[in-house]
N, C-alpha and C positions, 0 to 999 in steps of 0.2 A: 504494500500500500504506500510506504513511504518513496520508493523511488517511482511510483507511479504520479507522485504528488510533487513528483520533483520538477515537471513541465508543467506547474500552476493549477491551483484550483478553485475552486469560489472564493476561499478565506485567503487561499496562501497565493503569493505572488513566484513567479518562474523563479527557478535559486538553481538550477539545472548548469553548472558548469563557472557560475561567477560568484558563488552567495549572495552578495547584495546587487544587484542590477544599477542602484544608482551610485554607488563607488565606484564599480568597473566603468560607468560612463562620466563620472567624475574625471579619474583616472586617466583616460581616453584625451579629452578635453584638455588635461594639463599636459599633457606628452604632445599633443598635436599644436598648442601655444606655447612651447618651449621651442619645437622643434621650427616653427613659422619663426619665432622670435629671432633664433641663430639664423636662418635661412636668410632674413631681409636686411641681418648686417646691425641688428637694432643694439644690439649689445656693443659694436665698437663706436659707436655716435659718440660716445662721451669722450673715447679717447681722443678722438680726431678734433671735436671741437675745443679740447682742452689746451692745444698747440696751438690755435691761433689767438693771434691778440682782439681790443675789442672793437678797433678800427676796420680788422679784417671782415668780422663778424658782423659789423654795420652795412660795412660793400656786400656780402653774399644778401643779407637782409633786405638793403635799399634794390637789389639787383632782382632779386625775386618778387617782392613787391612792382616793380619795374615789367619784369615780362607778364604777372597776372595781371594789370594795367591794360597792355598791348601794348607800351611803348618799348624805344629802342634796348634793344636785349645784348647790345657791344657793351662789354664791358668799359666802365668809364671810375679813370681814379678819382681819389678825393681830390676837392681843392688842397695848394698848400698853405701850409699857418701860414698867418701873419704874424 
């Protein structure tokens, strides 16, 4: 009766191969955003941005901002100090 009850029954939920059904898709879900994570490079963002200065980091900003616009998308330095 019990391994019969093991593919769900009125009272009991499927336990047939994973015990708990929402662990193993818990599970599922953090392996598959772990694995997306490394996949898109998201994890070395920080390092890359931590080498540039804040100057730099204004131009890639202003620049982007810039081509979502539709304007000119050449790169263009700062002015210099005065």
């Amino acid at each position: 009766l019990e391994e019969a009850e093991a593919l769900g029954s009125e009272d009991k939920p499927v336990t047939a191969g994973f015990g708990n059904p929402y662990l193993f898709v818990s599970v599922i879900v953090v392996v598959l955003g772990y694995l997306s994570y490394q996949e898109l490079g998201l994890d070395k963002i920080s390092a890359k941005t931590s080498k540039l200065s804040e100057e730099e980091i204004m131009q890639q900003y202003v620049q982007t901002a810039n081509q979502m616009e539709g304007k000119q998308t050449a790169f263009q330095p700062a002015p210099a100090p005065r």
